[in-house]
C-alpha positions as CSV (number, residue, x, y, z in Angstrom):
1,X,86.1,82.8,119.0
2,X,86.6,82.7,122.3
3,X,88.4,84.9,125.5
4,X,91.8,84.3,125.4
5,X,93.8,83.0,128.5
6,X,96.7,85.1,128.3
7,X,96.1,88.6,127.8
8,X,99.6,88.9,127.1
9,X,99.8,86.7,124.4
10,X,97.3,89.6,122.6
11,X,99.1,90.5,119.2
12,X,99.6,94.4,118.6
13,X,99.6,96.0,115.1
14,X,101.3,99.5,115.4
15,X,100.4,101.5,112.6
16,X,102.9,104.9,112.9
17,X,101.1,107.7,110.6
18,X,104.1,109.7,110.4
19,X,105.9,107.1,109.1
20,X,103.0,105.0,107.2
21,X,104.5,102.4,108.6
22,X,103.0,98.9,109.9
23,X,104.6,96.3,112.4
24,X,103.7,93.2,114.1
25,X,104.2,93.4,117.8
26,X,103.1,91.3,120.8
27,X,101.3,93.4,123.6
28,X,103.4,92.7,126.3
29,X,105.6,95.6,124.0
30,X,103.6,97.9,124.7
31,X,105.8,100.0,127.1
32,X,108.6,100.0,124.7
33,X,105.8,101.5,122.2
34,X,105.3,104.5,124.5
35,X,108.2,107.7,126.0
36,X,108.8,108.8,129.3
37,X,106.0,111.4,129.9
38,X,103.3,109.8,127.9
39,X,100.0,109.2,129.7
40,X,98.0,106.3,129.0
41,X,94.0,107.3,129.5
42,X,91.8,104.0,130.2
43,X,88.1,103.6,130.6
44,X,87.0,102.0,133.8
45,X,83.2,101.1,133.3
46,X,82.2,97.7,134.3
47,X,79.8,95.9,132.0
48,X,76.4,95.6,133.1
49,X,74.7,92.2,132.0
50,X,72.4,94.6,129.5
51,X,70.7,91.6,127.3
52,X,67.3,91.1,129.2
53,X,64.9,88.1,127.6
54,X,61.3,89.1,128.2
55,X,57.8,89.1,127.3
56,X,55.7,91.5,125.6
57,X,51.6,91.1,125.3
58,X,52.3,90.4,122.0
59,X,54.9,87.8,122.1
60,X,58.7,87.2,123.1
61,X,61.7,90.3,123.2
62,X,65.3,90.6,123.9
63,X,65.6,94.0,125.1
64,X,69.5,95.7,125.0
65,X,70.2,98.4,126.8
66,X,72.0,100.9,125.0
67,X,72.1,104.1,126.9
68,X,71.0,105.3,130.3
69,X,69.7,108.5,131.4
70,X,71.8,110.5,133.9
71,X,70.0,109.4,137.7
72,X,67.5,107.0,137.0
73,X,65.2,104.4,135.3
74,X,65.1,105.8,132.4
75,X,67.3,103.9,129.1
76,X,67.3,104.0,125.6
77,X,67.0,100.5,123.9
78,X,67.3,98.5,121.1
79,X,64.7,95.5,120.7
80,X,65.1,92.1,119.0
81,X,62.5,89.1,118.3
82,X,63.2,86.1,118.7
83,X,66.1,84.4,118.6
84,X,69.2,84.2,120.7
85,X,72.8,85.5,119.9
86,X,74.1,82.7,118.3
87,X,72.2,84.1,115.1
88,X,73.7,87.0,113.7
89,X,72.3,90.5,114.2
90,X,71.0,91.6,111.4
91,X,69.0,87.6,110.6
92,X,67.4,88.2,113.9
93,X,63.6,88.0,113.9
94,X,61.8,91.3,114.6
95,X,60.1,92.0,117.5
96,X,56.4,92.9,118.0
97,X,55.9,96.3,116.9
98,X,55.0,97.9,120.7
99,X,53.6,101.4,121.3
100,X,54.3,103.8,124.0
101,X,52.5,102.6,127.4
102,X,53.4,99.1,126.3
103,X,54.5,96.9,129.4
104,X,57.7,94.2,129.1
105,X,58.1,91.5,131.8
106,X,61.8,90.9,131.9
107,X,62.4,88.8,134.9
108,X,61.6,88.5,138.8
109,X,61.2,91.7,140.0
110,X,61.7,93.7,136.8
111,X,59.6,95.5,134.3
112,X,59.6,98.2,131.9
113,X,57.5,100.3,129.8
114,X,57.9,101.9,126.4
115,X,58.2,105.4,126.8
116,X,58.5,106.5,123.7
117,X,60.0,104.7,119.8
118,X,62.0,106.2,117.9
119,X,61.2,107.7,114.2
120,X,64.3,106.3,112.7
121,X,63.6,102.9,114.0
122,X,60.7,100.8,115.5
123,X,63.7,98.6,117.4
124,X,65.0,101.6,119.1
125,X,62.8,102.6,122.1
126,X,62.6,104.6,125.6
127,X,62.2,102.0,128.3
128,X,61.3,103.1,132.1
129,X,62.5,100.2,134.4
130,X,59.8,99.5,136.8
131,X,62.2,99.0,139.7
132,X,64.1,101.6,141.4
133,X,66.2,102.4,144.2
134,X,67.9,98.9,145.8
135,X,65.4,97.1,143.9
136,X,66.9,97.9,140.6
137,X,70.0,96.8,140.8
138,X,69.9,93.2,142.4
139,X,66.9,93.2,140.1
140,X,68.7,94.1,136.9
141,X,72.0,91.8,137.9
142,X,69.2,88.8,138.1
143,X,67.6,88.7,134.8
144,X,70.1,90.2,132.4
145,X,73.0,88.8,130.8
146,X,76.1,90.1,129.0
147,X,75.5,91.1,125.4
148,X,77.3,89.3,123.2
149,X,77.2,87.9,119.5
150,X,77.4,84.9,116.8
151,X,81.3,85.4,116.5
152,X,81.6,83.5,120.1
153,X,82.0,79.9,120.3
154,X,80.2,80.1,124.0
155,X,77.7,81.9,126.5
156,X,79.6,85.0,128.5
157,X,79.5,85.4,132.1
158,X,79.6,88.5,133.2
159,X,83.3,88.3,134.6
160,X,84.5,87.8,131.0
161,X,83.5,90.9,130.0
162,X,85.2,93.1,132.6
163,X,88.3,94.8,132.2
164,X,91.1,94.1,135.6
165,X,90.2,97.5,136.0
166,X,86.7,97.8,136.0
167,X,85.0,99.8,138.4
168,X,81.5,101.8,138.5
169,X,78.9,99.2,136.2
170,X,78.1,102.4,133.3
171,X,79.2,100.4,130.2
172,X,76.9,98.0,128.5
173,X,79.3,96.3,126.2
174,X,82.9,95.9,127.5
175,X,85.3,99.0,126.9
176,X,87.1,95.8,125.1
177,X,90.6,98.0,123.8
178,X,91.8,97.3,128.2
179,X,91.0,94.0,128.4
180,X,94.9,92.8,127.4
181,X,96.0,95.8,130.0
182,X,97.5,93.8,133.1
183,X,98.1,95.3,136.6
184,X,101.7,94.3,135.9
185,X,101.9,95.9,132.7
186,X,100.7,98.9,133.5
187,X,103.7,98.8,136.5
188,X,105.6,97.8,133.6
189,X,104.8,101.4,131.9
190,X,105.3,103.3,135.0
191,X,108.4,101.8,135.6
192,X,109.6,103.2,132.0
193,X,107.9,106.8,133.0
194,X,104.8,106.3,131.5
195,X,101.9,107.2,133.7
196,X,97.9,106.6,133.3
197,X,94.7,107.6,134.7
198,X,91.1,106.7,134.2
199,X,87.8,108.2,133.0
200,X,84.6,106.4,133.4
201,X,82.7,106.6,129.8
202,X,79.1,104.9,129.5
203,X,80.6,101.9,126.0
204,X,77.1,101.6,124.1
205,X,76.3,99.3,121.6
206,X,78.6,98.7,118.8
207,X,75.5,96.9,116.7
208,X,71.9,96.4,116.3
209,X,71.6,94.6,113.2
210,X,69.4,97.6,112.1
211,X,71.3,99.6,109.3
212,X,69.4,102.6,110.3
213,X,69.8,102.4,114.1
214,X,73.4,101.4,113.1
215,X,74.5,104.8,111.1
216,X,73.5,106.7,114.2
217,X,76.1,104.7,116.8
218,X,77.6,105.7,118.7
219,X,74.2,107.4,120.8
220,X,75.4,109.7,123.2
221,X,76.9,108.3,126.1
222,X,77.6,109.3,129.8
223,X,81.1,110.0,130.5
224,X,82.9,111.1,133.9
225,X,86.5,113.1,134.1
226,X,88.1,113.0,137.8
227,X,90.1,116.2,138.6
228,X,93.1,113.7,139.2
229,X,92.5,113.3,135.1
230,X,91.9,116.6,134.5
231,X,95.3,117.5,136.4
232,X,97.1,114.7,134.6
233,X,96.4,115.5,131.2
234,X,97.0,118.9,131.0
235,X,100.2,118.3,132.8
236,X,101.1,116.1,130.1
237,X,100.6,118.6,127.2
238,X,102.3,121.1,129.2
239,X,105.2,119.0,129.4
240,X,105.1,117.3,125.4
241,X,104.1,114.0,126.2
242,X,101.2,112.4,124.6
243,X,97.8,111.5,125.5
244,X,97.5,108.0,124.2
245,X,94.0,106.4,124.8
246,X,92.7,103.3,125.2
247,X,89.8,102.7,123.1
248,X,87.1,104.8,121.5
249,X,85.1,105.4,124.0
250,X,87.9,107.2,126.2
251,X,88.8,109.4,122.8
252,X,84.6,110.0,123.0
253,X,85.2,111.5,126.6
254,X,88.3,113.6,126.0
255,X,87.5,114.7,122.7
256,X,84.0,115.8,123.8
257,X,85.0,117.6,127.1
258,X,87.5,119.3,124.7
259,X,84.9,120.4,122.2
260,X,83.2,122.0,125.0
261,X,85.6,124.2,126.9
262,X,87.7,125.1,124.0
263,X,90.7,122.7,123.5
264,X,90.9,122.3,127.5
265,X,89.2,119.4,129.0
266,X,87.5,119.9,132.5
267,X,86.7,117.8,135.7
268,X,83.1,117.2,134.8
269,X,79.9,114.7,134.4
270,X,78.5,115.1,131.1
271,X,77.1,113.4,127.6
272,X,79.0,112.7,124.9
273,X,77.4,113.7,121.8
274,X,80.2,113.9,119.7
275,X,80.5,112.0,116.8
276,X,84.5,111.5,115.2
277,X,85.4,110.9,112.2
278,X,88.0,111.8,109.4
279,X,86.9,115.6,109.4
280,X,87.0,116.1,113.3
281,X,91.0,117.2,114.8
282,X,91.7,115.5,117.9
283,X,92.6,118.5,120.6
284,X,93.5,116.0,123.2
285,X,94.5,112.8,122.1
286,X,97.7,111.9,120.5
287,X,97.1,107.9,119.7
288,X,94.9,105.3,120.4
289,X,94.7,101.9,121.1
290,X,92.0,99.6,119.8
291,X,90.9,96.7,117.9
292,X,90.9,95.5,114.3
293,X,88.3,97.5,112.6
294,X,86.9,97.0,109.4
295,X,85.7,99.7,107.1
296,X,82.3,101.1,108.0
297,X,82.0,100.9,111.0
298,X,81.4,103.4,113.8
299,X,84.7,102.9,115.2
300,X,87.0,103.0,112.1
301,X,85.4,106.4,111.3
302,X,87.0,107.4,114.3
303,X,90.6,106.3,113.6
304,X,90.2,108.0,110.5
305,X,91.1,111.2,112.8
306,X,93.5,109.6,113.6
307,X,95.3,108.0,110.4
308,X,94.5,108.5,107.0
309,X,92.1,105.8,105.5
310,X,94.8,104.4,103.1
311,X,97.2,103.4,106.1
312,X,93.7,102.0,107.8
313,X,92.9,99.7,105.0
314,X,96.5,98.6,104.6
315,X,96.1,98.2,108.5
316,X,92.7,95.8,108.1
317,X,94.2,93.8,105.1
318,X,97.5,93.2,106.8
319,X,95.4,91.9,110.2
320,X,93.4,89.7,107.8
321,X,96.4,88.0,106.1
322,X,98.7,87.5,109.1
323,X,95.6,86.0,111.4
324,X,94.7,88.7,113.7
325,X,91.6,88.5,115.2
326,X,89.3,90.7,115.3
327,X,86.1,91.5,117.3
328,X,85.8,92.2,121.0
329,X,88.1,89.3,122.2
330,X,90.2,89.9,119.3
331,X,94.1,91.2,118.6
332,X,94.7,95.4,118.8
333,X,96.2,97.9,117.1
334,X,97.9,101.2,118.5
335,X,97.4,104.0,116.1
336,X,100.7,106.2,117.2
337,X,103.6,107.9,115.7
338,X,107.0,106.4,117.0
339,X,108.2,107.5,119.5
340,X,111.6,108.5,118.1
């Protein structure tokens, strides 16, 4: 697998719940998908290059960020052997096992110590980043690279993994659901009365190739909610259009500002600690846009809010026979009722 060229050229599996109803689309339909007074909510986090190859005292690492404190050096992380991505997660070798006070040697300019390792998981570690301040950035931006896995036919560059829209670098794998969203498409929506707005939501892993590090994704994540969000949202309840995000992590965001001020989200910096699923109610979100998910996984226990997990699995065997892709670079799917 591979990027695509044309974003455009993305396919888009609408799934309606109201009517259990799945049809093939192209994305370039997605205006015609959406009413006037719906508000499209998209992630804007650029993708740090989080992979970092190192060395340990007792042999070679790949360190991953997963997570980052709020202000400073301080990130959780998942460790791998050795290896490179072109083997799948979970065949990975392990790494050394490493205690706390443990020193890594990730590149010029940057180390990190173990801070602390986690109970659940050996491979899931505090790290403290040597460098701080300006050093940490140019620093970081030097020795890491994207994350990325076997599925891909190639080595990412960063660029590859941004979104048109990227902005602060919080995410450390690509907020992938906006990658197909074009400048011109979103006009495109505007244009038809369809407004959006942005949060900035901290993407984490989406595996580790632990199973017991994986049944804790997502970690809790940093998100960010401008007032011009705030305003626009509630607007758009007020007025019976729908909240339609795109991707998981910006239903993370909403859903978890929600759950803290009572059905109403707020302006605010905060961590996401709220996990979704089929039990949860979405206070916020109407829809959401994503990829192709396969049962199992951290994100299709989200869209299980979302859609009930008969029209999912339709949803997944559907993708598989007509040739969606799936994965990061992949086709999507907008989880919606119609809009008449």
């Amino acid at each position: 697998m591979w990027p695509r060229g044309e974003r455009l050229a993305t396919r888009l599996l609408h799934a309606d719940p109201a009517r259990d109803t799945l049809v093939d689309r192209r994305f370039g339909d997605l205006p015609e998908l959406l009413r006037a007074g719906d508000l499209l909510v998209l992630n804007d986090a650029a993708t740090l290059p989080a992979s970092l190859r190192g060395l340990s005292r007792l042999g070679p690492v790949e360190v991953r960020l997963a997570a980052r404190a709020e202000g400073g050096r301080h990130w959780t992380a998942v460790l791998f052997g050795a290896g490179s991505w072109r083997q799948r997660t979970e065949d990975r070798a392990l790494p050394p096992l490493l205690a706390p006070g443990e020193r890594l040697q990730l590149g010029v300019g940057l180390e990190a110590e173990i801070t602390d390792v986690s109970p659940v998981s050996a491979r899931l570690v505090g790290l403290r980043l040597e460098a701080d301040g300006e050093r940490l950035w140019p620093a970081l931006y030097r020795a890491g690279r994207p994350i990325q896995y076997s599925h891909l036919c190639g080595p990412l560059a960063l660029w590859d993994v941004q979104t048109p829209y990227a902005a602060r670098p919080w995410a450390v794998e690509m907020p992938s659901a906006g990658r197909a969203l074009t400048l011109a498409l979103l006009d495109a929506a505007a244009a038809r009365g369809v407004a959006h707005a942005f949060v900035t939501h901290a993407a984490g892993l989406s595996s580790s190739g632990d199973a017991a590090i994986d049944q804790m994704l997502p970690l809790p994540e940093r998100y960010e909610i401008p007032e011009p969000t705030r305003a626009a949202v509630q607007r758009v309840r007020d007025h019976g259009g729908r909240v339609v995000a795109v991707g998981t992590s910006v239903v993370r965001a909403l859903e978890s500002s929600a759950q803290r001020h009572g059905g109403r989200i707020a302006a605010e910096r905060a961590q996401a600690e709220l996990v979704i699923d089929r039990d949860s109610r979405p206070r916020v979100v109407d829809g959401l846009l994503s990829g192709i998910h396969e049962t199992g996984t951290s994100h299709r226990r989200l869209l299980e809010a979302f859609a009930a997990p008969a029209l999912l699995d339709r949803a997944f065997a559907h993708a598989e026979e007509r040739g969606y892709l799936g994965h990061e670079f992949g086709d999507l799917s907008l989880t919606l009722a119609s809009a008449h």
